[in-house]
Phi, psi and omega in degrees: 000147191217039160225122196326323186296152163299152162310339174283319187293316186280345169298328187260335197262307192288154170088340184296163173226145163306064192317095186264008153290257166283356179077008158334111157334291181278158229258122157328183171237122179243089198272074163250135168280343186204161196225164169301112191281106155331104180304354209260002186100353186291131188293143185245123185254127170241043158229035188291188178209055188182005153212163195255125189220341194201148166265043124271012218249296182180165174181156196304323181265335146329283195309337176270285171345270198303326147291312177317303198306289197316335192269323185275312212262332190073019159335158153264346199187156164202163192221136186237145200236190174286343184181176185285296183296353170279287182304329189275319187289354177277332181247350166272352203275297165320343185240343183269145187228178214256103186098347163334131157257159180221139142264127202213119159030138143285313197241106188211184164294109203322332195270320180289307185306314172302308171293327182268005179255348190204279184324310148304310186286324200253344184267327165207028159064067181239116207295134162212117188255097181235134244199162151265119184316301182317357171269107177301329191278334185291330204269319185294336167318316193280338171305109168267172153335302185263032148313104178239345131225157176262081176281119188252093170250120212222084357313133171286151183264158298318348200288338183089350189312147181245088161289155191269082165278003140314295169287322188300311188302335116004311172268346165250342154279318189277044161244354178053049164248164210231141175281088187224109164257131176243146200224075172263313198294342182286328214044151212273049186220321164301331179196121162288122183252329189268017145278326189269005171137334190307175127287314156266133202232091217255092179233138133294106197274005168295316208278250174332308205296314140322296161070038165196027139093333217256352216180110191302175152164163178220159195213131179241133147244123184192188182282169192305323176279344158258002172287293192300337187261004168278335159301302164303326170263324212244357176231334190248315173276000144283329190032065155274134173214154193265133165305148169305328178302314177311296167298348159271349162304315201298291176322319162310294169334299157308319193300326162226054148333307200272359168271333183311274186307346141261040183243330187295318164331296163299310179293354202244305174323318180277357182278323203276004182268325177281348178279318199307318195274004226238073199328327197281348178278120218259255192248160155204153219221146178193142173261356126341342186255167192275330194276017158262137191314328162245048165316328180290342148268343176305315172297312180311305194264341181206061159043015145106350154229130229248339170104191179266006198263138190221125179234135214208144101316127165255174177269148185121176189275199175267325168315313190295318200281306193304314173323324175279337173287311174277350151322338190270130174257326186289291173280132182258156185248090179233136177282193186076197281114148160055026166264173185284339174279141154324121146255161163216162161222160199250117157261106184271184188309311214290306194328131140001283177297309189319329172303327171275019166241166163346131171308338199264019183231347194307337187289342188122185178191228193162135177230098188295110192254112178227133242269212222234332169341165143294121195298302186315315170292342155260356140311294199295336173280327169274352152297301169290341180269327146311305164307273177331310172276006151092025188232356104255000000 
């Protein structure tokens, strides 16, 4: 990040615009589909992205969005969508062609897995090799002739896995490949990825970035010249676009990110320490402990906070494990991330996904998101719920 202001002043400050109408503090909701077209002869492009002519086009609270993010990440550009999966398809539709090879995540979002194990390859032929990233040499082994990106998710959802993004970004320019991570489990306070070598900077603004649960979004960060053409082709001719309500939600949301996150931090660092101690606990893996396999880049990479996500197994049956779940008061068994409440969700044996993780997640797991609650009050709810289910 390269702005001089503390992270806290610029979560609140940067990116705002001054309302010279009425003096509003807070930014309006500008609930309009269309604007006033120039009467004066100025030529109108109308499928520009640089005048408000359509809100799929632009519109004020996009745009206010989208300086907050850039003022936090120190981005040249951001494009902002309708959801994480909006954003994430902004950035492969544009940049990938009908022979095109790509290397991507093994451990990812279901949706990122999905377009690239079966949609993109069978619908416009696009060559795909998906690997675990965190082995840096398996992503250079995978480099072909057509390489043209490298999708990096970094913590892989579910596993917390740390790719080494430096040497990968390395490895993909000089292959005249494009860099793209998505740090939705980091949130952009946790890990600058466009410091570390991306090119492309990938959040779901449902999770962190909102952080209350209330409100889709997606996010592209990058320099300008690959920003503009994700506007145009993936916003203005796809047209996932964030409603203006939304995008003022998000934005309210952002304004205390960085409090958000150090809170989530500190509270999940002291959870993931009781599960570690915890005799009723089969592994557990947060890249903040020492015992996770690549802390020694977590230290590297993410500024000293880790965020809240935790993915952790108990010991005992699949009866014992649905018990544990319904004990719990405290923590909700919910899908999403990065709310102000503790979630959790169950990946049982049975699952799908599973083959594509670690040997040590094949048995299930549970993947913890865990909120702003007093680390002492989510202990003491996962203590009674280990209890209650009969595994201590």
């Amino acid at each position: 990040m390269t702005n001089e202001r503390s992270v806290y002043t610029t979560a609140v400050h940067g990116g705002t615009r001054k309302d010279d109408v009425f003096g509003a503090i807070n930014e309006p909701i500008y609930m309009t589909s269309n604007y006033r077209i120039p009467t004066d002869g100025t030529p109108v492009d109308w499928s520009g992205i640089h005048s408000n002519i359509y809100c799929r086009n632009r519109n004020p609270n996009q745009m206010v969005l989208q300086d907050k993010l850039c003022a936090l990440t120190g981005a040249e550009d951001c494009a902002v969508f309708a959801c994480g999966v909006a954003a994430l398809t902004g950035v492969f539709i544009p940049f990938l062609n009908s022979g095109d090879h790509a290397i991507v995540s093994e451990v990812c979002y279901s949706a990122t897995n999905l377009l690239f194990r079966e949609y993109l390859p069978q619908k416009y032929h696009i060559e795909v090799t998906i690997l675990d990233t965190t082995d840096t040499e398996a992503v250079r082994a995978a480099v072909r002739p057509n390489t043209k990106l490298i999708h990096v998710e970094t913590p892989g959802n579910p596993t917390t896995g740390i790719s080494d993004l430096p040497a990968i970004a390395a490895i993909a320019h000089e292959a005249g490949a494009l860099l793209s991570v998505d740090a939705t489990f980091a949130g952009p306070i946790c890990m600058y990825p466009l410091n570390l070598g991306a090119d492309l900077e990938i959040h779901s603004m449902t999770k962190y970035i909102n952080g209350h649960g209330d409100s889709l979004g997606g996010c592209v960060l990058g320099k300008t010249e690959l920003i503009d053409k994700i506007k145009e082709i993936a916003m203005v001719n796809f047209g996932g676009i964030l409603s203006p309500f939304n995008a003022w939600l998000v934005a309210r949301g952002l304004s205390t990110l960085p409090l958000r996150m150090a809170q989530h931090s500190k509270v999940a660092l002291a959870v993931a320490e009781f599960l570690e101690q915890s005799p009723a606990v089969r592994f557990v893996w947060y890249p903040g402990l020492q015992s996770h396999p690549q802390h020694d880049r977590a230290l590297k990479y993410m500024n000293g906070q880790y965020s809240g996500m935790i993915s952790f197994d108990i010991k005992g049956s699949e009866e014992q494990h649905q018990k544990f779940l319904d004990a719990l008061h405290l923590v909700t068994h919910a899908v999403s991330l990065g709310d102000i409440e503790s979630l959790i969700v169950y990946y049982d044996k049975h699952s799908d996904k599973l083959p594509h993780y670690p040997e040590i997640y094949r048995e299930g797991f549970f993947r913890f998101s865990v909120g702003l609650e007093d680390e002492k009050d989510i202990i003491a709810d996962l203590q009674q719920a280990f209890e209650a289910a009969g595994i201590i």
